[in-house]
C-alpha positions in Angstrom: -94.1 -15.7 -113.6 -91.7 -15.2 -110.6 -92.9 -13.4 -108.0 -89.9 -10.9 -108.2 -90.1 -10.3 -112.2 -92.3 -7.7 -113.2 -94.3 -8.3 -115.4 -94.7 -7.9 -119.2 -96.8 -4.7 -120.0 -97.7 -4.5 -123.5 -99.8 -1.1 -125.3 -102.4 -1.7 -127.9 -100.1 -1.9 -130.5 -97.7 -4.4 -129.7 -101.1 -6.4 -128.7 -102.6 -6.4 -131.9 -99.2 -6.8 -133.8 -98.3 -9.8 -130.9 -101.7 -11.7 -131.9 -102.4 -10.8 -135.0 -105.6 -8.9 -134.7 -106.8 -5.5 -135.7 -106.9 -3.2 -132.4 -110.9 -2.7 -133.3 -111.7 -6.4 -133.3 -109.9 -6.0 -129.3 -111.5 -3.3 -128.3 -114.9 -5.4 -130.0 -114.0 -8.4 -127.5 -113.3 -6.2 -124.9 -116.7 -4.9 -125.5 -118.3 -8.3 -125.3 -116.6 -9.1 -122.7 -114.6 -12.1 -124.0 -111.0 -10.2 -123.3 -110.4 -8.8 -120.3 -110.1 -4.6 -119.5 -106.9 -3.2 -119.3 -105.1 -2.1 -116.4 -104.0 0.9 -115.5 -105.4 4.4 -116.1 -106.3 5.9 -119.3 -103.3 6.4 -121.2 -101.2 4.8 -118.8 -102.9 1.3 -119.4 -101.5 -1.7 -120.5 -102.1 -5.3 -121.4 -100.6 -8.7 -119.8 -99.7 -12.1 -120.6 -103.3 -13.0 -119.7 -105.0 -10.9 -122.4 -102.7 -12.0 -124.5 -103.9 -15.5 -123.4 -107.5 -14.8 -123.8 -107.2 -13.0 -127.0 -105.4 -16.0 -128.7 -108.0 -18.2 -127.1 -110.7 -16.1 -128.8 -109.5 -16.0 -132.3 -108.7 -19.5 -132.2 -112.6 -20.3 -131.1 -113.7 -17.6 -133.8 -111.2 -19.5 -136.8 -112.9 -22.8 -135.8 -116.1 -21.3 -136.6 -117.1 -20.8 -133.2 -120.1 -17.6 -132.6 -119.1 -14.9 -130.3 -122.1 -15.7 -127.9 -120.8 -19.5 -127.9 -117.3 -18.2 -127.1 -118.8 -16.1 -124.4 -120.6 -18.5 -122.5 -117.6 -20.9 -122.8 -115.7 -18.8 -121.3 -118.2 -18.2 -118.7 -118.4 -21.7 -118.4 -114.7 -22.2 -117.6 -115.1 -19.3 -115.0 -117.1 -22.1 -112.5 -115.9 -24.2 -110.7 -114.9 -27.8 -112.3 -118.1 -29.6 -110.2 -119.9 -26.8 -111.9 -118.7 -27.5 -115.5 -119.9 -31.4 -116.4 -120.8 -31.5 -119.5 -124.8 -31.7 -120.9 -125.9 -33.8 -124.0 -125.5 -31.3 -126.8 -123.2 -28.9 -125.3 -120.7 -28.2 -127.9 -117.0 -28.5 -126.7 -114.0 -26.6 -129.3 -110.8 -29.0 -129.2 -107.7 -28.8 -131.0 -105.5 -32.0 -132.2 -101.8 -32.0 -133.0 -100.7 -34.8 -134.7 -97.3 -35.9 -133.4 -97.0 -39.3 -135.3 -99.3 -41.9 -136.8 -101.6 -43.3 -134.3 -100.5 -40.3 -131.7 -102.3 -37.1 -131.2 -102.2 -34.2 -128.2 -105.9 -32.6 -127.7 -106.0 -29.3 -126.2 -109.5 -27.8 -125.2 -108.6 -24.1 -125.4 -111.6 -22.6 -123.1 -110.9 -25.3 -120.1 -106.4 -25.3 -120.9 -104.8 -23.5 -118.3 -101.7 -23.1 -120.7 -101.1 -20.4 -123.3 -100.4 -21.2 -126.9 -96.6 -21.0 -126.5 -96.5 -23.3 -123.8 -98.9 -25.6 -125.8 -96.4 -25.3 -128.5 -93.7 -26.4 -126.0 -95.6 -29.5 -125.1 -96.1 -30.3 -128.6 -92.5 -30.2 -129.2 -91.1 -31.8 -126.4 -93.7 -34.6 -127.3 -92.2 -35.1 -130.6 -88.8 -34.6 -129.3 -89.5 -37.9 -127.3 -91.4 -39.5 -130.0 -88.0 -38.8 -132.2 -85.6 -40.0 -129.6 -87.9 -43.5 -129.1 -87.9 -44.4 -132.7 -84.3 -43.8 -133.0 -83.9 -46.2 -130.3 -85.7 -48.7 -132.4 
């Protein structure tokens, strides 16, 4: 975001209806931990891109099947440093594959992707954009 935009302030509501969960289940992660506070005072606060980040990271862990406590310490995990983050036999790592065209896939890992899904989405279709344009060249 610039540095001269402000920006985007969201309330409860337009979070939930923006993501697609119940405002409970939010307050739940905030609870846990898993989604960020939000900022501002009492009545006056307000959520950002980034919990909008975090909570479409969470319920995209959660529809893969993924336990709360595994979500949390992944997202602890992506919290350290990268020398701090190799990975251990039998750690469990939550990917998702687009298929752009036979043979070609994009793999995301949502706890370690420094992108949010819109601008995964983005990527995706600039990928098959290119993919298009080289086969018509064919």
């Amino acid at each position: 975001m610039d540095a001269d935009t402000p920006e985007q302030k969201h309330s409860l509501d337009e979070l939930s209806a923006l993501v697609g969960l119940p405002k409970r289940t939010i307050r739940y992660y905030i609870g846990l931990g898993l989604v960020a506070r939000p900022l501002g005072e009492t009545k006056g606060s307000y959520y950002t891109a980034e919990h909008l980040q975090q909570l479409a990271q969470v319920k995209t862990l959660t529809e893969s099947g993924v336990s709360l406590e595994r979500i949390g310490s992944l997202l602890a995990q992506a919290d350290q440093p990268a020398a701090e983050r190799s990975l251990t036999p039998g750690q469990l790592t939550v990917k998702s594959h687009i298929h752009l065209a036979e043979g070609i896939e994009l793999v995301v890992n949502g706890a370690t992707a420094s992108l949010s899904p819109e601008e995964i989405r983005a990527v995706a279709h600039a990928a098959l954009q290119k993919i298009s344009a080289l086969k018509d060249k064919k």
